[in-house]
KEVEX-826868 format. One line per 3 residues: number of its first residue (from 1); for each residue x, y, z of N, C-alpha, C, O, CB. Coordinates in Angstrom, 2 decimals. Glycine has a CB too. Layout:
residues N
NUM) X Y Z X Y Z X Y Z X Y Z X Y Z; ...
END
This chain:
residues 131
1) 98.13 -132.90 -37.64 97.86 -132.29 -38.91 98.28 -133.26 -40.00 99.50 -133.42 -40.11 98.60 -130.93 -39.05; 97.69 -133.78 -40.64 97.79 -134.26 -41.94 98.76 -133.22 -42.79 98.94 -132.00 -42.92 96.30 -134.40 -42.55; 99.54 -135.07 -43.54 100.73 -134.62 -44.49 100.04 -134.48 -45.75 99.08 -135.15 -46.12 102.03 -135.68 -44.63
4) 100.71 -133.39 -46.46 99.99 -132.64 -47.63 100.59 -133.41 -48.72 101.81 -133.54 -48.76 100.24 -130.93 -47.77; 99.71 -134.00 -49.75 100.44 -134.35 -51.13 100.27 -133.20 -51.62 99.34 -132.44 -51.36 99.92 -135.53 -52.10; 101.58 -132.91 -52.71 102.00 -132.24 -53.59 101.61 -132.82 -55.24 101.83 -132.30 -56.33 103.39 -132.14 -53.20
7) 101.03 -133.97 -54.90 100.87 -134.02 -56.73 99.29 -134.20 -56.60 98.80 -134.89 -57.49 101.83 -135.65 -57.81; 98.33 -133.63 -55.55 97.35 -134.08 -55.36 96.46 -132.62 -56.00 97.02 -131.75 -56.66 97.25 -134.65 -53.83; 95.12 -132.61 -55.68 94.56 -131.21 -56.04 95.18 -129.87 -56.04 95.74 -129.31 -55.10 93.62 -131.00 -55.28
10) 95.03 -129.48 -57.14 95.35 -128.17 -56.34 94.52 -126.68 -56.46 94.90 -125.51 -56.46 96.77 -127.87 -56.74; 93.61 -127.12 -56.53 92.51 -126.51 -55.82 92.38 -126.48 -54.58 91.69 -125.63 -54.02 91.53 -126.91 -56.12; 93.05 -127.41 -53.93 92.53 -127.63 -52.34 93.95 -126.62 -51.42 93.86 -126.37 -50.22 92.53 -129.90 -51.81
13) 94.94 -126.26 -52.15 95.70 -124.76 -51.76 95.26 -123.55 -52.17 95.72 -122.58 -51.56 96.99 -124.66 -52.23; 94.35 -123.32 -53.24 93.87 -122.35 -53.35 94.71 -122.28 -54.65 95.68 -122.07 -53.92 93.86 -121.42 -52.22; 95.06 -122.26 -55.46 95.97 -122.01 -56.72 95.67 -123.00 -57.49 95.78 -124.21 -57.34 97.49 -121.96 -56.53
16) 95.09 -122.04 -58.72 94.98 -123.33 -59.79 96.06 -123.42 -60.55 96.90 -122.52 -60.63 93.80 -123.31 -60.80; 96.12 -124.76 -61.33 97.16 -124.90 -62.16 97.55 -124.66 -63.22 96.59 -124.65 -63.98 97.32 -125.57 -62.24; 98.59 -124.43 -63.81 98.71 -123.66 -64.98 98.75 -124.84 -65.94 99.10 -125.97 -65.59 100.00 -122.64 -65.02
19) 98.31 -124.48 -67.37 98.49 -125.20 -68.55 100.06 -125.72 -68.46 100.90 -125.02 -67.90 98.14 -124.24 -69.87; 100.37 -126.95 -69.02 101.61 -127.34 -69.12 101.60 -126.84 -71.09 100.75 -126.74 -71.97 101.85 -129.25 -68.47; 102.91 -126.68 -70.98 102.94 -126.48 -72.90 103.25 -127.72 -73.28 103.99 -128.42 -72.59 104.22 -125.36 -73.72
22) 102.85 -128.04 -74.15 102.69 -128.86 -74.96 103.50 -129.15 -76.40 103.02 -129.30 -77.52 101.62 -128.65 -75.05; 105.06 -129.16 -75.89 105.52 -128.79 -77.11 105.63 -129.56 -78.34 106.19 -129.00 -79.28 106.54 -128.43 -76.91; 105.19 -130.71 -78.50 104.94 -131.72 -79.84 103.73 -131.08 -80.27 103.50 -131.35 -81.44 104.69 -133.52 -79.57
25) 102.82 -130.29 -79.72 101.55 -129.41 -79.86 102.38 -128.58 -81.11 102.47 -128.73 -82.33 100.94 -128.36 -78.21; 102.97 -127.58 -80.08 103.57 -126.82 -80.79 104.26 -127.07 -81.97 104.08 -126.34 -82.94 104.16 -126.39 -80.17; 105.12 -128.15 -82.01 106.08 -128.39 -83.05 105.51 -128.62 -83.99 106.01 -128.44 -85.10 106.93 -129.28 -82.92
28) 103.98 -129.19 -83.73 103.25 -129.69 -85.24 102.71 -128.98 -85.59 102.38 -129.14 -86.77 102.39 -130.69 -85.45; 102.18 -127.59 -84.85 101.53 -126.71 -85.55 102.97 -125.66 -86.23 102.78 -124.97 -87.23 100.30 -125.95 -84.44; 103.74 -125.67 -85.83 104.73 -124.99 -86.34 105.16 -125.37 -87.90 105.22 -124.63 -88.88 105.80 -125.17 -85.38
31) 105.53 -127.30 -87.76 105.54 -127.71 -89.13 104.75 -127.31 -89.73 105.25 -126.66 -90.65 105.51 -128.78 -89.40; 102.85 -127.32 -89.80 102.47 -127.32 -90.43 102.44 -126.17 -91.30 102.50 -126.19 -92.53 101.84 -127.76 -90.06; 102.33 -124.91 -90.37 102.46 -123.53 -90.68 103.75 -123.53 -91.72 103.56 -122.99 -92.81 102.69 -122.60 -89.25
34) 104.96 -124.07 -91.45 106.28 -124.29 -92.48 105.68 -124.25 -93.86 105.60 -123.45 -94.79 107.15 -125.85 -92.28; 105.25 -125.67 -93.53 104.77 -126.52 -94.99 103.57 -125.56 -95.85 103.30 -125.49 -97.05 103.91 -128.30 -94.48; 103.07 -124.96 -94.77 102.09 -124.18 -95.80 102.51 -122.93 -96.20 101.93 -122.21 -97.01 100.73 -123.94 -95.27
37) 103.64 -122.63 -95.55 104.50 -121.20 -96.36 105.14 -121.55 -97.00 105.55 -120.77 -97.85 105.34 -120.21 -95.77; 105.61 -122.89 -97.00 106.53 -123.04 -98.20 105.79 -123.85 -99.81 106.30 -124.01 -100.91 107.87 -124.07 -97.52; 104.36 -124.22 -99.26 104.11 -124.47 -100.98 103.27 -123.47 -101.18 102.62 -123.55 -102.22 103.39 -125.97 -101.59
40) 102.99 -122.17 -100.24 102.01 -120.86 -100.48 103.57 -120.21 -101.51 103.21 -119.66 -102.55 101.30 -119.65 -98.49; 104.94 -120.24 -101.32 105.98 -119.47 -101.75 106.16 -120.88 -102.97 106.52 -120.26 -103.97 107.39 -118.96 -100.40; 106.09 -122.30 -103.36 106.06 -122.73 -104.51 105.34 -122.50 -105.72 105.66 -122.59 -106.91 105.98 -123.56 -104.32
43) 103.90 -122.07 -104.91 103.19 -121.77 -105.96 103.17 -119.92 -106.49 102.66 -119.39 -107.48 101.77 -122.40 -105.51; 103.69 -119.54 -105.72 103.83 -118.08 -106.29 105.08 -118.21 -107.36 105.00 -117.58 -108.41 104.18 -116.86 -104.97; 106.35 -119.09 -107.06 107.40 -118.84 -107.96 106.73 -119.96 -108.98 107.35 -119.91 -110.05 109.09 -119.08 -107.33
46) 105.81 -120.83 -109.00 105.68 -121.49 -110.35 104.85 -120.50 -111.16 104.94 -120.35 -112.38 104.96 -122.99 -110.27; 103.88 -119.74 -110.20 103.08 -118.52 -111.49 103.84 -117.67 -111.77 103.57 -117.08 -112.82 101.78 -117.58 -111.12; 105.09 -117.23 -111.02 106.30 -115.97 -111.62 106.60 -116.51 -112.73 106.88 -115.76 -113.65 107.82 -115.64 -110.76
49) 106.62 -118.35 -113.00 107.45 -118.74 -113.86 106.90 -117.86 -115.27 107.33 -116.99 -116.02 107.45 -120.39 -113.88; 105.56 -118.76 -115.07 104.75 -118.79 -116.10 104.20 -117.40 -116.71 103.46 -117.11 -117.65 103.75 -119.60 -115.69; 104.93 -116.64 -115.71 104.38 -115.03 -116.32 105.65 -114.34 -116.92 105.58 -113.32 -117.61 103.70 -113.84 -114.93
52) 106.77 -114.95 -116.62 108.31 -114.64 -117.02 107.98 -115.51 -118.74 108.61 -115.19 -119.75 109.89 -115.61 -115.60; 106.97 -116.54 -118.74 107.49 -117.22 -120.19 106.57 -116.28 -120.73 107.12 -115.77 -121.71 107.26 -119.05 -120.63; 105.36 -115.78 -120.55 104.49 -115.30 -121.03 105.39 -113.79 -121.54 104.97 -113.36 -122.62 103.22 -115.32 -120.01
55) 106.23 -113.19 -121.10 106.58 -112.54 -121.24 107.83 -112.54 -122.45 107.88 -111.71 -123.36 106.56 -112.32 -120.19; 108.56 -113.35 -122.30 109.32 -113.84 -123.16 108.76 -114.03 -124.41 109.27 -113.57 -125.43 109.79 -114.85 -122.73; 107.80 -114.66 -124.39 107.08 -114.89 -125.69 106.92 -113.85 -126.50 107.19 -113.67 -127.69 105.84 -115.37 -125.53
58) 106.25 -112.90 -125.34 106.10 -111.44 -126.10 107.36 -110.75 -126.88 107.62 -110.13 -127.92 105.69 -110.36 -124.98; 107.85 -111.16 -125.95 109.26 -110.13 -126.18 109.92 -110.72 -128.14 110.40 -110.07 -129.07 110.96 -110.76 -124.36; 109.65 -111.94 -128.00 110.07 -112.96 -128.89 108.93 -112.25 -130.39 109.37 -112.03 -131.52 109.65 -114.89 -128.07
61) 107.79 -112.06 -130.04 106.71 -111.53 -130.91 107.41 -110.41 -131.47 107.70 -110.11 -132.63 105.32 -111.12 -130.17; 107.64 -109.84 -130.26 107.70 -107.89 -130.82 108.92 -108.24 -131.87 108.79 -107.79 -133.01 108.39 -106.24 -129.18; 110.21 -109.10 -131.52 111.66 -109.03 -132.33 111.02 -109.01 -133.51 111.38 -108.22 -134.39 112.87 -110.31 -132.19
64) 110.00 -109.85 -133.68 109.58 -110.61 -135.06 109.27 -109.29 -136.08 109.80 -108.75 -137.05 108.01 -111.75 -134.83; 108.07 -109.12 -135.25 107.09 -108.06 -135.79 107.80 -106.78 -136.31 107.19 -105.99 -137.03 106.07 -107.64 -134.64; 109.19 -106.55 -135.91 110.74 -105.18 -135.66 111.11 -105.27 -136.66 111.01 -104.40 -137.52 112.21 -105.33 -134.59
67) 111.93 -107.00 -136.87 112.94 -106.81 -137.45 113.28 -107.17 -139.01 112.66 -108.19 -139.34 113.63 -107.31 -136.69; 113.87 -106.78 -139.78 114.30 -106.24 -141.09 113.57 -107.95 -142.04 113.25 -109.06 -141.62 116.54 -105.81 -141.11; 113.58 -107.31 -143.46 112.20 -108.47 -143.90 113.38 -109.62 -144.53 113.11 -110.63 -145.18 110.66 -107.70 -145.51
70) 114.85 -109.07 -144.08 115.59 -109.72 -144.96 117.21 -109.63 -145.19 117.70 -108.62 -145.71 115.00 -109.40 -146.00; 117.96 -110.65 -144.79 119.12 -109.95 -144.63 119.86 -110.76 -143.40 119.32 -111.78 -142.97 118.80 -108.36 -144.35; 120.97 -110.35 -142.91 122.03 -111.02 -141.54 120.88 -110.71 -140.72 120.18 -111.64 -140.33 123.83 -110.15 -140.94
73) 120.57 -109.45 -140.39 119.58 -108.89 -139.18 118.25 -109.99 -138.85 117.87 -110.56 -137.83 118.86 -107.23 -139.73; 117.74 -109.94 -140.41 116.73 -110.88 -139.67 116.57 -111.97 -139.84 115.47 -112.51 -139.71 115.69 -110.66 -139.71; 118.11 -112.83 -140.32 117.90 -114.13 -139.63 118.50 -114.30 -137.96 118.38 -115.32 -137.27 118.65 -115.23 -140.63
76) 119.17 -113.01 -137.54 119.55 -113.08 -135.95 118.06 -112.59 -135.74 118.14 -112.18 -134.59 121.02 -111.95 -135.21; 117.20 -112.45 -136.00 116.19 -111.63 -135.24 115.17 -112.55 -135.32 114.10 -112.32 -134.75 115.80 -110.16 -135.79; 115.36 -113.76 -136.08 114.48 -115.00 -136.28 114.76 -116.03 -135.36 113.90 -116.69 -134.78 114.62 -115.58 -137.61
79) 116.19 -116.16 -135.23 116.88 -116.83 -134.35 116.73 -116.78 -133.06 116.69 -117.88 -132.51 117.90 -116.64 -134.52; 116.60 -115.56 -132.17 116.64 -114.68 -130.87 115.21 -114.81 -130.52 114.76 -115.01 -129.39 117.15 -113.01 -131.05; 114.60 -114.69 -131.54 112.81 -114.36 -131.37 112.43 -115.97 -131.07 111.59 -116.36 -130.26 111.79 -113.57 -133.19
82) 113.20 -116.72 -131.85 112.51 -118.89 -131.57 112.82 -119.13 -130.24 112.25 -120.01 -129.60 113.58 -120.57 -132.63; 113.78 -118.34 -129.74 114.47 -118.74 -128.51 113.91 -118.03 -127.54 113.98 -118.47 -126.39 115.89 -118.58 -128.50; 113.52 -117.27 -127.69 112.80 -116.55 -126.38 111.18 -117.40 -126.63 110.72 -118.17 -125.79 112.74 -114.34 -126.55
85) 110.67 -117.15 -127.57 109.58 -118.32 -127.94 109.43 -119.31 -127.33 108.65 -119.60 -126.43 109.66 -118.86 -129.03; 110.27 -119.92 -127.87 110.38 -121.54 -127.35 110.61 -121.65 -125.56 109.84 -122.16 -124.74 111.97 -122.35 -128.22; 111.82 -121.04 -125.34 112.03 -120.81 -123.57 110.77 -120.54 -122.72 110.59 -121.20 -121.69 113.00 -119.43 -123.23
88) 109.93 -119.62 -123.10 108.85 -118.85 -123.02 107.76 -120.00 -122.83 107.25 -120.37 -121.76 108.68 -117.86 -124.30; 107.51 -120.50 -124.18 106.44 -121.69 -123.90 107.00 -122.84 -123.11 106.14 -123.50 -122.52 105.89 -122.32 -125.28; 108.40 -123.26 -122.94 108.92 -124.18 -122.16 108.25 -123.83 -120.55 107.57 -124.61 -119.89 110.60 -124.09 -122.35
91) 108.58 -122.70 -120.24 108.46 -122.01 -119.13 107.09 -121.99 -118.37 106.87 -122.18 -117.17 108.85 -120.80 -119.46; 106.08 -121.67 -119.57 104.31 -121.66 -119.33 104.09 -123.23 -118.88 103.63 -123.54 -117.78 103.20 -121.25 -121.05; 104.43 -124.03 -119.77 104.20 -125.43 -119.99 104.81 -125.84 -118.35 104.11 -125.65 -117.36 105.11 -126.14 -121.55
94) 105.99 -126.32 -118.26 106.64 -126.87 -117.64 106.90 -126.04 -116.03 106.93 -126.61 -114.94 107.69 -127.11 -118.55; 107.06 -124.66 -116.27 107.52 -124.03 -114.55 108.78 -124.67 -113.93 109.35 -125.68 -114.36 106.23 -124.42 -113.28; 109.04 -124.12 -113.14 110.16 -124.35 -111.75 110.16 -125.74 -111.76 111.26 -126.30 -111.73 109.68 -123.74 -110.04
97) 109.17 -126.40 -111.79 109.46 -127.92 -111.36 109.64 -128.87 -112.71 109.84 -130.08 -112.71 108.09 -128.55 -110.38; 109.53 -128.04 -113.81 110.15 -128.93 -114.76 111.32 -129.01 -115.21 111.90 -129.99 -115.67 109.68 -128.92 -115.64; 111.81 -127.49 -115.03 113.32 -127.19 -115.01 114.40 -128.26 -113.96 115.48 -128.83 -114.16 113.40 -125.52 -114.44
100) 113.51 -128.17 -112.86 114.37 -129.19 -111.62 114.26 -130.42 -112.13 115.38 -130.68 -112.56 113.72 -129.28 -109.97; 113.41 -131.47 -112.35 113.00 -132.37 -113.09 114.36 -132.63 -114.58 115.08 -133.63 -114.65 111.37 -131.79 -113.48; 114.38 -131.70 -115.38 115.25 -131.77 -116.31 116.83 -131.69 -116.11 117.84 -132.27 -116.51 114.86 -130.89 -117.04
103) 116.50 -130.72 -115.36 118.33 -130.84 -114.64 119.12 -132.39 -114.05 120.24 -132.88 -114.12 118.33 -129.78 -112.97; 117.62 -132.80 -113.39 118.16 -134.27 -112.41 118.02 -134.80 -113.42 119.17 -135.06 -113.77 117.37 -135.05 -111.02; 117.41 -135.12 -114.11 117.56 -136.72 -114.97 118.39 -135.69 -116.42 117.80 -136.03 -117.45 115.34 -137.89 -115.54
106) 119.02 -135.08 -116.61 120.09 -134.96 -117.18 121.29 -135.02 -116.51 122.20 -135.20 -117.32 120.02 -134.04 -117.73; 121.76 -134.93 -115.08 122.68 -135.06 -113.79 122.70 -136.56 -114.06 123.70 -137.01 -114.61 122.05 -134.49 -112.10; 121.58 -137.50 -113.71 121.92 -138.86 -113.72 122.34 -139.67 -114.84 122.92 -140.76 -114.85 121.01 -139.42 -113.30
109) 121.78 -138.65 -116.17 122.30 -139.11 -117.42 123.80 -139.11 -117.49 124.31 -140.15 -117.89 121.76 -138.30 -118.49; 124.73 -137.94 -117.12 125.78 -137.24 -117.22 126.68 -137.52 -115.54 127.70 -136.84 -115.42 125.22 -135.61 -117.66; 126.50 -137.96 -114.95 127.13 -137.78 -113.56 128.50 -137.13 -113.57 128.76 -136.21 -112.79 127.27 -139.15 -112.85
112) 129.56 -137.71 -114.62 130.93 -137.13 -114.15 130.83 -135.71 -114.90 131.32 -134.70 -114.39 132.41 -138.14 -114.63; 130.16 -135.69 -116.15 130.44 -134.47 -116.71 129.34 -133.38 -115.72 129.68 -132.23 -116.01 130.13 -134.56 -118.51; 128.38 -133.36 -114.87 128.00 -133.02 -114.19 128.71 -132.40 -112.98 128.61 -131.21 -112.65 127.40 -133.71 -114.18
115) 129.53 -133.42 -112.29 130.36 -133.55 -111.27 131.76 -132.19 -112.21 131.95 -131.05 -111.79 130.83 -135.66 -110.94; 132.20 -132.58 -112.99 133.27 -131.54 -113.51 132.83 -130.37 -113.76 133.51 -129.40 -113.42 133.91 -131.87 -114.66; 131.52 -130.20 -114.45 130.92 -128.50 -114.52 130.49 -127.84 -113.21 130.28 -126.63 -113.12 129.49 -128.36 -115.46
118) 130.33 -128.93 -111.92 130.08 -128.40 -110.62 131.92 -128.09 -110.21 132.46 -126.99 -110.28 129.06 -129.71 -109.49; 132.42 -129.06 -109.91 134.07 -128.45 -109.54 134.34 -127.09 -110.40 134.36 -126.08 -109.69 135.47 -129.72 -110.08; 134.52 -126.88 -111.68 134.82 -125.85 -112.11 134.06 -124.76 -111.80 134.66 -123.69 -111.76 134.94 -125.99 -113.18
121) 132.61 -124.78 -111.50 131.86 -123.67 -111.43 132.20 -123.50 -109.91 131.82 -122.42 -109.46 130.27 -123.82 -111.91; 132.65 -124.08 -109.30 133.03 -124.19 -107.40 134.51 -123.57 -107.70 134.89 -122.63 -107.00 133.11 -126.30 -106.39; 135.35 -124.07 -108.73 136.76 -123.28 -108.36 136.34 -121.45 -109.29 136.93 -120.43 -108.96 138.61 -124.50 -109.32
124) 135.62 -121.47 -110.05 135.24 -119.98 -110.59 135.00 -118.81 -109.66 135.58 -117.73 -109.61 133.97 -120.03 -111.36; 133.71 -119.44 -108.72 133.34 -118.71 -107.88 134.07 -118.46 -106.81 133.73 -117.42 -106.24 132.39 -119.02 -107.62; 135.03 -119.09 -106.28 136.29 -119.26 -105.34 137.23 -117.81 -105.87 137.41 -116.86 -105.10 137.24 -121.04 -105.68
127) 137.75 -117.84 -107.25 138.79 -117.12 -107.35 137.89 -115.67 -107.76 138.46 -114.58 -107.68 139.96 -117.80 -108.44; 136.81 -115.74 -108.09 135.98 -114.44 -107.76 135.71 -113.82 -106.78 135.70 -112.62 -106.52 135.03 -114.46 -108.01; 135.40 -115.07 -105.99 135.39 -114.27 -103.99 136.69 -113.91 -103.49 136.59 -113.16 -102.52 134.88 -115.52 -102.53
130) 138.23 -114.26 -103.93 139.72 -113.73 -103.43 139.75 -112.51 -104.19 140.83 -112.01 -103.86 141.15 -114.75 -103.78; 139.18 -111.71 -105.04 139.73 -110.68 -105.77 139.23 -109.59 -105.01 139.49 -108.43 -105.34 139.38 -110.66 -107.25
END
């Protein structure tokens, strides 16, 4: 009787062979799937942005349109209203990624005073989490 290879057909035992997985298959379809949930979730928070400034703006309109024609009140109500304005159109204009953008190249402008408003905001949140 003839010796049987084992890495030979295997059709010729009667059992076919199963798919091997393929896991670099997998891994790349996995990345890709990542990558496309994560700029399907960038681009939803850059249109939240832009609907948060749109909103602001408004909000900035109505103070205007409210408040007193004259007086302390409505130069705070002139003041409050530019700033939601302005934030507002910053916000439409620019989004999530201009804010990040502005932060870093103000970080590299600033490094230590950067570095000290991070330690302090790290020891703040510290003695807030012991209470």
């Amino acid at each position: 009787m003839p010796a049987r290879n084992h890495k030979g057909d295997s059709s010729e035992s009667g059992l076919e062979e199963k798919p091997r997985f393929e896991s670099s298959s997998f891994s790349s379809t996995a990345t890709d799937k990542a990558k496309e949930v994560g700029s399907t979730m960038s681009d939803k928070a850059e249109q939240a942005a832009g609907t948060v400034g749109a909103g602001m703006k408004s909000v900035g309109n109505a103070i205007r349109e409210h408040q007193p024609s004259s007086g302390m009140l409505h130069n705070a109500g002139d003041a409050i209203a530019d700033k939601l304005e302005g934030t507002g159109r910053y916000l439409q204009e620019h989004g999530l990624k201009g804010i990040s953008e502005d932060a870093t190249n103000m970080i590299r402008r600033n490094p230590i005073s950067a570095l000290l408003v991070g330690v302090g905001l790290g020891f703040l949140v510290a003695q807030i989490l012991r209470r």
